[in-house]
C-alpha positions as CSV (number, residue, x, y, z in Angstrom):
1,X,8.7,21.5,-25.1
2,X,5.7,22.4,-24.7
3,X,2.2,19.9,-24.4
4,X,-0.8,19.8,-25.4
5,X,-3.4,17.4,-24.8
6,X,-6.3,16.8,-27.7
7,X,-9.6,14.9,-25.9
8,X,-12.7,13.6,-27.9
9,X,-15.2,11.3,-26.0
10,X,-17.1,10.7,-29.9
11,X,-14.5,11.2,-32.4
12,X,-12.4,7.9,-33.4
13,X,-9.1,8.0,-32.5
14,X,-7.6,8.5,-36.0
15,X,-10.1,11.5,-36.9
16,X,-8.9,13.2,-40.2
17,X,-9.4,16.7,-38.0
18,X,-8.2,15.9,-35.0
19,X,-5.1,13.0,-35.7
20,X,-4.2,13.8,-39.4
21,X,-4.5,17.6,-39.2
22,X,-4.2,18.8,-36.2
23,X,-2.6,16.7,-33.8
24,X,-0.1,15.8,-36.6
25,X,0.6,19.8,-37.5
26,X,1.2,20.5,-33.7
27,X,3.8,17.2,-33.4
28,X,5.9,18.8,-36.8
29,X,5.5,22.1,-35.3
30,X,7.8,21.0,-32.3
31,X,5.0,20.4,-29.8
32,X,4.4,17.4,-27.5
33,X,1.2,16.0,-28.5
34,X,-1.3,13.4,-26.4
35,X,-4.2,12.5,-27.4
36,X,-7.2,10.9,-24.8
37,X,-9.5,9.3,-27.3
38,X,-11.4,5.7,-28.0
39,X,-9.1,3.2,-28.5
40,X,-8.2,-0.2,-27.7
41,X,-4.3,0.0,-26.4
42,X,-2.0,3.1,-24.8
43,X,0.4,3.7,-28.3
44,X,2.7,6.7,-29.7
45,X,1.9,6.5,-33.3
46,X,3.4,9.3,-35.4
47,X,5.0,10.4,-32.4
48,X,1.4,11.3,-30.6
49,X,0.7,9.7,-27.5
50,X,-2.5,7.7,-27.7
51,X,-4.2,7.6,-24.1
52,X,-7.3,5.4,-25.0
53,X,-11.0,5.0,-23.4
54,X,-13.2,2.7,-23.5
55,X,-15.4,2.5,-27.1
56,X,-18.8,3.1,-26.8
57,X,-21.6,2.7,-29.4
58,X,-24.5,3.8,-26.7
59,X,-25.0,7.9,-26.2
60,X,-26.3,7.3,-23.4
61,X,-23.3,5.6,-21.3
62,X,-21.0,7.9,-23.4
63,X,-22.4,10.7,-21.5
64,X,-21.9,9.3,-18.6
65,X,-19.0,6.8,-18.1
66,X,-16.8,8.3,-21.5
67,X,-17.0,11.5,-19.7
68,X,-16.0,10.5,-16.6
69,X,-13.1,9.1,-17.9
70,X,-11.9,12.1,-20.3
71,X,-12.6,13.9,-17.5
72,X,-10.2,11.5,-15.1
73,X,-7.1,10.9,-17.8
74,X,-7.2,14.5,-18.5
75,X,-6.9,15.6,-15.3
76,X,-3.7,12.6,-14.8
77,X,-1.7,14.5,-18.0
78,X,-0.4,17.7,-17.6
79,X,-0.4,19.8,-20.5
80,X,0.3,23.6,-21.2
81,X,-2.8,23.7,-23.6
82,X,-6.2,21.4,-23.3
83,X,-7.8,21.5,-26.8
84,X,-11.4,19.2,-26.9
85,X,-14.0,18.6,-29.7
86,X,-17.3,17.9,-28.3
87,X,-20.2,20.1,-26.9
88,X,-20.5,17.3,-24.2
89,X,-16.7,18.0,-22.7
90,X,-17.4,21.6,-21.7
91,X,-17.6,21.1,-18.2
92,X,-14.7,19.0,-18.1
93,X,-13.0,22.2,-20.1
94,X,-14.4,24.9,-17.4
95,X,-13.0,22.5,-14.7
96,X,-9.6,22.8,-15.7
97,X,-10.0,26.3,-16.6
98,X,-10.9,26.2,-12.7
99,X,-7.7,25.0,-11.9
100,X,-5.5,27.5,-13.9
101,X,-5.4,25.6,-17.3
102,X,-5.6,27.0,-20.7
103,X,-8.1,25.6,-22.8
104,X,-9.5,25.3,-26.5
105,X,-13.2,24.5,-27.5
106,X,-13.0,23.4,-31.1
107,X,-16.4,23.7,-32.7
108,X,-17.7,21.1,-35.7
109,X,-20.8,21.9,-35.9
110,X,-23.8,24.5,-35.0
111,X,-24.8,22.0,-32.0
112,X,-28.0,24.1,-30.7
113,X,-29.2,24.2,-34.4
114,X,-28.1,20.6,-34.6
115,X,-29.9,19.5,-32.2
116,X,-33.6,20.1,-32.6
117,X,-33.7,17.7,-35.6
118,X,-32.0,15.0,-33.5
119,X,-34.4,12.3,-33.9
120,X,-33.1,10.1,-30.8
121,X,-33.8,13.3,-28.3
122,X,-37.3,13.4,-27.4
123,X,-39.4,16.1,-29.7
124,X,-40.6,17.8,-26.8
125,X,-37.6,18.7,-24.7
126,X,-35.7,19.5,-27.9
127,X,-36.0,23.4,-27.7
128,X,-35.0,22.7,-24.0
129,X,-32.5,21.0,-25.1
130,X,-31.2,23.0,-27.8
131,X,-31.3,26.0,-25.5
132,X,-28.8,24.2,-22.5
133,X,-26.4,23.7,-25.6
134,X,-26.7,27.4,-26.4
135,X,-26.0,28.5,-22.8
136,X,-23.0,26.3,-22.7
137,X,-21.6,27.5,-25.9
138,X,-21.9,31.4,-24.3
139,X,-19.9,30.0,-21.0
140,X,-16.8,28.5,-23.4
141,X,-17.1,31.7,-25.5
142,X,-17.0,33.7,-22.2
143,X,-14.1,31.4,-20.6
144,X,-12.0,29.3,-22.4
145,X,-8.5,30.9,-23.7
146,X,-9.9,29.7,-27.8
147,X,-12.4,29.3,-29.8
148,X,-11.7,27.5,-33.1
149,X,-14.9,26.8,-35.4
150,X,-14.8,24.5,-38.6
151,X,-16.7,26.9,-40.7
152,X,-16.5,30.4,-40.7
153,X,-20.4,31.1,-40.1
154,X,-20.3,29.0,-37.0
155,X,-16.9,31.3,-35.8
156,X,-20.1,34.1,-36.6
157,X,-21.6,33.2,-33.4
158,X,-18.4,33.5,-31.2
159,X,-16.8,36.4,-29.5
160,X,-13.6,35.2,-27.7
161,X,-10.8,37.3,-28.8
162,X,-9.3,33.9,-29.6
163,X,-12.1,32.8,-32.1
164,X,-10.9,31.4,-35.1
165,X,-12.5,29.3,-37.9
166,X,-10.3,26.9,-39.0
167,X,-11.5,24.7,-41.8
168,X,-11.5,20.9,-42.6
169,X,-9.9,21.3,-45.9
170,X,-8.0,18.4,-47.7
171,X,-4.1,17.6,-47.1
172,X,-3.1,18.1,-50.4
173,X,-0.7,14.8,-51.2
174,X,-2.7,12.8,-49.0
175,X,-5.4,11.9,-51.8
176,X,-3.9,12.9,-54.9
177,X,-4.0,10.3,-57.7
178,X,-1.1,10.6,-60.1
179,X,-3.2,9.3,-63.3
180,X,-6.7,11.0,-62.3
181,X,-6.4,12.2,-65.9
182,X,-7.3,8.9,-67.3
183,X,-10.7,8.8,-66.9
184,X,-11.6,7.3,-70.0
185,X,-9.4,3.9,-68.7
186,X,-11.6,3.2,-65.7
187,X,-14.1,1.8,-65.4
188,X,-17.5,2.8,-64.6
189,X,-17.8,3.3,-60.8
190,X,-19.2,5.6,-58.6
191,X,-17.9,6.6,-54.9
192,X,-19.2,7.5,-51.7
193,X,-16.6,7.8,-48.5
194,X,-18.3,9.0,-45.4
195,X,-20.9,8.7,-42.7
196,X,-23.9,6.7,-44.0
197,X,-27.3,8.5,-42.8
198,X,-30.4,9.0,-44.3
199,X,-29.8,13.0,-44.3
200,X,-26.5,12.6,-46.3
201,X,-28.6,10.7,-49.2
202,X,-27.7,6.6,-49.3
203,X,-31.3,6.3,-50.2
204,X,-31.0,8.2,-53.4
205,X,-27.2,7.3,-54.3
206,X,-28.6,3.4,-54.2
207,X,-31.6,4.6,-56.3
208,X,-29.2,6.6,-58.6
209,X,-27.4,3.5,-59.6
210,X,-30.2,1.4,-60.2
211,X,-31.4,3.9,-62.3
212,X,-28.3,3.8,-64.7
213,X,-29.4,1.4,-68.2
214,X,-27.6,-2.1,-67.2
215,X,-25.5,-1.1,-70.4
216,X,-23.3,1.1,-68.3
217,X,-22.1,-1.9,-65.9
218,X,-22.1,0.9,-62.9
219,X,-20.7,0.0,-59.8
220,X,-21.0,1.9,-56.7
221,X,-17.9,1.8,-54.0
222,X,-19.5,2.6,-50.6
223,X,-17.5,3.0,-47.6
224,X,-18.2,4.2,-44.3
225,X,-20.6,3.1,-41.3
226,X,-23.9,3.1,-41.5
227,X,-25.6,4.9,-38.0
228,X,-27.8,2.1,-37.3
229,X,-28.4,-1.4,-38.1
230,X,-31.9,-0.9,-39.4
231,X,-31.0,2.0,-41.6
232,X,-28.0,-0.6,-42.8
233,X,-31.0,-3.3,-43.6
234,X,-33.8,-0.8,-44.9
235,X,-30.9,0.5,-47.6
236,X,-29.8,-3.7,-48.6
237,X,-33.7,-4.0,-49.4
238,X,-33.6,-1.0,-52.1
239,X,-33.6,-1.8,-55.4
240,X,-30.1,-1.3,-56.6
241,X,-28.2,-2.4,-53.9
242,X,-26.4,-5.3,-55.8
243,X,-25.1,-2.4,-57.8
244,X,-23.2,-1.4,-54.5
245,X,-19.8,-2.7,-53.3
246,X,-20.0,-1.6,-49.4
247,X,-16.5,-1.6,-47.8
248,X,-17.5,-0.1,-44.2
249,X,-15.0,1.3,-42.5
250,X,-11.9,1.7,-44.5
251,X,-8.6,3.6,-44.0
252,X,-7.1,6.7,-45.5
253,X,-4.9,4.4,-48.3
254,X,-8.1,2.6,-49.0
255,X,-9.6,6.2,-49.3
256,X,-7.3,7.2,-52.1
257,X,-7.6,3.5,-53.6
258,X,-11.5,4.3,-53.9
259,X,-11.0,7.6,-55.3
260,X,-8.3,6.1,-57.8
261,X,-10.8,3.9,-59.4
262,X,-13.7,6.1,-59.3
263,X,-14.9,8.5,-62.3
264,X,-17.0,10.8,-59.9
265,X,-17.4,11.6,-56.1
266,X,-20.9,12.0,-54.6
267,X,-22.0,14.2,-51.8
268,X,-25.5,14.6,-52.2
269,X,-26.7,15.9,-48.7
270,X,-30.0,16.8,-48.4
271,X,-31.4,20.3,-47.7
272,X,-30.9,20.7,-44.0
273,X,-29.8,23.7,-42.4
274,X,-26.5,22.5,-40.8
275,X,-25.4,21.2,-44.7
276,X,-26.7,24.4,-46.7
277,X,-24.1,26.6,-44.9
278,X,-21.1,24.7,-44.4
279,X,-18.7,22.8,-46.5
280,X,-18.2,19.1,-46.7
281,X,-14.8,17.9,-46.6
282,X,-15.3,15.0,-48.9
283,X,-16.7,17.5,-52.1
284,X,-12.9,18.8,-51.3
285,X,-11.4,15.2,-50.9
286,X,-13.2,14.3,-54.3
287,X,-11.6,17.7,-55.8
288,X,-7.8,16.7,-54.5
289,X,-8.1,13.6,-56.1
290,X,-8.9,14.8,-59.4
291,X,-12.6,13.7,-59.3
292,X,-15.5,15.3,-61.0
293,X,-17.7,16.1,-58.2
294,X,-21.9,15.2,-58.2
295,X,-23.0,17.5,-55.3
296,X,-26.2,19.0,-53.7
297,X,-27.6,22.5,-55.2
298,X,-26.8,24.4,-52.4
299,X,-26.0,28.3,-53.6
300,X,-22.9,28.1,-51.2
301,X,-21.2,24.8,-52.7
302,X,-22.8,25.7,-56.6
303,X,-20.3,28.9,-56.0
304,X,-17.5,26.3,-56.3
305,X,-18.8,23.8,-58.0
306,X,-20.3,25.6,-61.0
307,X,-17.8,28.3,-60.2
308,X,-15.0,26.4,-60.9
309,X,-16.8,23.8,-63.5
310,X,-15.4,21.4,-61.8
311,X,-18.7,19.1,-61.1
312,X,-22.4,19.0,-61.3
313,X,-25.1,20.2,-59.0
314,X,-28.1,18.2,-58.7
315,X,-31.1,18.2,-56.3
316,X,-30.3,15.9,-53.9
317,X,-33.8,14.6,-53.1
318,X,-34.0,13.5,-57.1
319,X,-32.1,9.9,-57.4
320,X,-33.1,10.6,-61.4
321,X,-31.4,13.8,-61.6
322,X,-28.4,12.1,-59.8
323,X,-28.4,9.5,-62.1
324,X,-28.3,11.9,-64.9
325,X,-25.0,13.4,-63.8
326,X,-23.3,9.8,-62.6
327,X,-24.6,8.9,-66.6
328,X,-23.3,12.4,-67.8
329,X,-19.7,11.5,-66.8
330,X,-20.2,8.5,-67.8
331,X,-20.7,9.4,-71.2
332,X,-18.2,12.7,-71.3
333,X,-14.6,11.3,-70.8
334,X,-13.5,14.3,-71.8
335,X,-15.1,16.7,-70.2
336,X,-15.1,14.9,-66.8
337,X,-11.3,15.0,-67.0
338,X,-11.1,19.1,-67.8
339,X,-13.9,18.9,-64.4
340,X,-11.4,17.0,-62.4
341,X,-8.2,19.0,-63.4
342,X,-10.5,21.8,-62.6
343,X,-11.2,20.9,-58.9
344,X,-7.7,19.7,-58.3
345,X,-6.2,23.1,-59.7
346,X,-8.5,25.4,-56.9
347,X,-7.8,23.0,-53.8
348,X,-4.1,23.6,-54.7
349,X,-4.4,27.4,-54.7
350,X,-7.0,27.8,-52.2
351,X,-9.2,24.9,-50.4
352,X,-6.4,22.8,-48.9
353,X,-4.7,22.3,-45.4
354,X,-1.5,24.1,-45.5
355,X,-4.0,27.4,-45.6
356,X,-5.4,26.4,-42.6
357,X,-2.7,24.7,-40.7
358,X,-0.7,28.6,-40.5
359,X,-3.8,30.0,-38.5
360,X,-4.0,26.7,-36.1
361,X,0.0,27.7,-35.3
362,X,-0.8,30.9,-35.0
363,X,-3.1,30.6,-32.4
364,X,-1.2,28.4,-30.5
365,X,1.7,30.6,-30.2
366,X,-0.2,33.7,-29.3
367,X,-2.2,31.7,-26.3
368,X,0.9,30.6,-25.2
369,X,2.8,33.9,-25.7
């Protein structure tokens, strides 16, 4: 049996990517799966072997001390194929390239592109910065055994003969609610389920809801974690915010609770680069569930959204326009249901996993053929 060894110095251990999707497709392929993530315990769970490292909330020390110790613990396991997930692990995946291993860069995001508008790197070494990443990128391109990208236009910028985009779409019964249909039965709630930043638009989702006329009762479930205390305490100060139930962290059954009691999804990202060419996972999460989607304006997701009618586009840096689609569904039982049926029905023939998973297994057996 064959092995294969999935590291992440960032990523929590249960990362829908990396544990749900891939690590989980690999295991029910027939494959021996480890995985060297943060964690508190060593644990199989799902038949993957957790090998944990320490948690670290500082970038700093992660550089330094999470590294070294991906970088020790993968060297211990022995595995036929090494497959990481962060820009910062490349010279751990050239060293065992060194030493005759086969390895696999898997690529999120546009990291070079990424970083310049990283406020916590200092503005003037950003370019600098942005340019190491760049050169790094070209040495995995040049010398790992695989490249697989999330989207297709960061695959653009790869030319491995292994490079593969590979995309974060939805497991199809994972989220699925069995009685999405009745929309007019719930009540009037609104849900977000993600990272909480100021670029992915708490600001305006809490200004949305205030917005609303108290008639509506709105509520707004909020789950996820906030990237820093003081964004967490400038957001409680906004008008709105009692509005807001805020879970934090919450599992993938709480997920599909949310989404069960919700009339509409939100993903109102604002208009940077990185979110104007890519697809966000949780417009197709919202979609699986059955869940009329309120999204950014972006040409590339308005070619599914308004596509598909199965949502509504808004600007994103507009809490009134959002508020005008959150009191649209409201209002349009109906309609919001024919949205939702709509979203579910294309994830089911197109935008889902099972698509994906065949080129993931593909690739796998052609590296190790």
């Amino acid at each position: 049996m064959k092995k294969i060894v999935f590291m992440s110095s960032v990523h929590d251990v249960f990362d829908t990517r990396i544990f749900h999707k891939e690590a989980k497709t690999l295991k029910k392929a027939g494959y021996d799966v480890t995985l060297i993530a943060q964690h508190t315990k060593k644990e199989v769970i799902n038949g993957i072997e957790i090998i944990p490292i320490d948690e670290s909330n500082n970038r700093y020390k992660r550089f330094i001390k999470t590294v070294w110790e991906v970088l020790k613990k993968s060297f211990q396991v022995k595995g036929d194929i090494y497959h990481f997930h962060d820009p910062e692990l490349i010279p751990i995946g050239l060293l065992l390239k060194l030493n005759g291993m086969k390895v696999i860069y898997d690529v999120h995001e546009d990291v070079p592109k990424q970083i310049v508008s990283k406020e916590w790197i200092w503005k003037p070494i950003r370019g600098f910065v942005s340019k190491l990443a760049s050169g790094m990128e070209k040495l995995a391109d040049k010398f790992f055994n695989a490249i697989v990208s999330a989207t297709p236009t960061i695959e653009k910028k790869f030319n491995n003969k292994n490079s593969i985009a590979v995309q974060n779409f939805p497991l199809l019964d994972e989220l699925h609610i069995s009685n999405s249909s009745e929309n007019n039965k719930k009540k009037n709630i609104v849900t977000y389920v993600g990272s909480i930043t100021k670029s992915r638009g708490i600001k305006e989702m809490v200004k949305a809801i205030d917005i609303l006329s108290e008639d509506y009762d709105a509520k707004f479930l909020l789950a996820g974690k906030f990237t820093s205390k003081h964004l967490k305490d400038k957001t409680k100060k906004i008008n709105g915010w009692s509005k807001v139930e805020f879970q934090g962290w919450i599992d993938r059954k709480q997920v599909a609770s949310n989404l069960s009691q919700a009339k509409a999804g939100l993903v109102v990202l604002h208009p940077k680069h990185r979110y104007k060419v890519s697809y966000p996972i949780k417009m197709f999460e919202y979609m699986t569930a059955g869940l009329p989607v309120i999204a950014s304006d972006f040409p590339l997701w308005e070619e599914i959204i308004e596509g598909n009618e199965c949502g509504i586009t808004v600007d994103p840096l507009d809490p009134k326009e959002i508020a005008e689609a959150i009191q649209y569904i409201f209002n349009h039982s109906e309609e919001a249901k024919r949205m939702g049926q709509n979203g579910r029905k294309i994830v089911e023939y197109k935008y889902n996993w099972s698509v994906e998973e065949k080129k993931l297994l593909n690739l796998y057996e052609n590296i190790l053929n």
